[in-house]
C-alpha positions as CSV (number, residue, x, y, z in Angstrom):
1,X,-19.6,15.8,-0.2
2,X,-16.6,16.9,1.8
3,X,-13.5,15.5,0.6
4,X,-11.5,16.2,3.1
5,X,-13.3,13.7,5.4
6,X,-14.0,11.6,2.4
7,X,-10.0,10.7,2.1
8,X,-9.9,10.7,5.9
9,X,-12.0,7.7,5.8
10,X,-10.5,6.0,3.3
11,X,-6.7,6.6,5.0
12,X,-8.0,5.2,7.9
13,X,-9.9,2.3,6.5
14,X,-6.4,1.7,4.4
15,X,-4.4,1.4,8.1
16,X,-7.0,-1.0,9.2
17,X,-5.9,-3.6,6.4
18,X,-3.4,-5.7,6.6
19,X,-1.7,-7.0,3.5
20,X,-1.1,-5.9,-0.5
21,X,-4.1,-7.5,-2.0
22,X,-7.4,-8.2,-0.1
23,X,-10.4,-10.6,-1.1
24,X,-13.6,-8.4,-0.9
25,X,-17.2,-9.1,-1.4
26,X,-19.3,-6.9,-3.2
27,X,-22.5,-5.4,-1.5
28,X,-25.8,-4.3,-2.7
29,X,-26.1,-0.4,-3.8
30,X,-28.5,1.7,-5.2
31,X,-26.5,2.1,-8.5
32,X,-27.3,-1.7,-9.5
33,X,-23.8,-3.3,-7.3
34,X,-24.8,-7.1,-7.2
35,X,-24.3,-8.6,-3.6
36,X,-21.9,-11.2,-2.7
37,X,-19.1,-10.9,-5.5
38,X,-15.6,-11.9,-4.6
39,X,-13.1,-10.0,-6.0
40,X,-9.4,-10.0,-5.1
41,X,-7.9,-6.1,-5.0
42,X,-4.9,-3.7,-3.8
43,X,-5.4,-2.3,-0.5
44,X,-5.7,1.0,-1.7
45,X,-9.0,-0.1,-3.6
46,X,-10.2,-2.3,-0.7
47,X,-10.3,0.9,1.4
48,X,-12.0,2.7,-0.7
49,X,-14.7,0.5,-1.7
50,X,-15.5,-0.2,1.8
51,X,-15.1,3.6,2.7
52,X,-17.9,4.1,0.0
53,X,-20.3,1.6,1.2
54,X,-19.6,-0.7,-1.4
55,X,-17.8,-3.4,-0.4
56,X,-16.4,-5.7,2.8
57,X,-13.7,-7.2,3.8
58,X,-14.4,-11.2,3.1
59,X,-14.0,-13.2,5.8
60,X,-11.0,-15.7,6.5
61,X,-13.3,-18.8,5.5
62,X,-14.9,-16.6,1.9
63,X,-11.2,-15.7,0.9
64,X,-10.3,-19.6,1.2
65,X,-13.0,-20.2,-1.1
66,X,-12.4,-17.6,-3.3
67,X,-8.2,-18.6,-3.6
68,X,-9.5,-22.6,-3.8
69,X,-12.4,-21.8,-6.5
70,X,-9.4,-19.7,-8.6
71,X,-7.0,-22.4,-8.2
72,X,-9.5,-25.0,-9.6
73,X,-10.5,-23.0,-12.9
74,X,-6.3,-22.6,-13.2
75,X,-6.2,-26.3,-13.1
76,X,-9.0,-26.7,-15.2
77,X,-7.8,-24.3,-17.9
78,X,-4.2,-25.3,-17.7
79,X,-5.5,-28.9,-18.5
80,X,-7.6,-27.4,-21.3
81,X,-4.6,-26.3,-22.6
82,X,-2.4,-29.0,-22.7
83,X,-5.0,-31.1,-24.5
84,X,-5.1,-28.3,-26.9
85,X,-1.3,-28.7,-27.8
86,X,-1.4,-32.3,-27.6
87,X,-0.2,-33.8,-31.1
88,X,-1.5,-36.5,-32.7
89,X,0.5,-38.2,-36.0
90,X,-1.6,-41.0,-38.1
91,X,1.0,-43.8,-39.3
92,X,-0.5,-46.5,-41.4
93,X,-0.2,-49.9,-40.3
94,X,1.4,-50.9,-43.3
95,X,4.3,-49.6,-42.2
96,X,4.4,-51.2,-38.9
97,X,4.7,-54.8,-41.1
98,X,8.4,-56.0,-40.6
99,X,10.1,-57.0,-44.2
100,X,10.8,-60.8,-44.7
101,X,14.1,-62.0,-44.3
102,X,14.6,-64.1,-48.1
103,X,17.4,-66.4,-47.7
């Protein structure tokens, strides 16, 4: 392998993106790599995964997904959460009985 076009590559994949973190989606390799995972990642990364033949950039309408499908489980565990820390006290109802007013 020559390194020196291996970085190339990746540099010039790494001008091609455009933002800090990108959404990419996994693709199939011959080391086991499942297809189709979405993985949110620095741009540094992004470059060289795809550079390597390992990744792709995920389209506009997979990244919506992806942030929408994250957003839900936040929800979902944030809710988990605050039932978790809810606090339940047991009174008896004996003590809800006003006293009699004696005259």
């Amino acid at each position: 392998m020559d390194l020196r076009s291996y970085y190339t590559r990746i540099r010039e994949t790494e001008e091609t993106l455009t933002g800090e973190h990108i959404v990419v989606v996994s693709l199939k390799t011959s080391e086991g790599g499942k297809a189709g995972v979405r993985t949110e990642v620095t741009r540094g990364i992004a470059a060289r995964l795809i550079a390597e033949g390992r990744a792709r950039v995920a389209t506009d309408e997979e990244a919506v997904e992806f942030y929408e499908m994250h957003r839900e489980s936040k929800e979902r565990i944030d809710q988990e959460e605050a039932a978790r820390r809810l606090q339940v006290m047991v009174i008896p109802a004996s003590d809800f009985k006003k006293p009699r007013e004696r005259n």
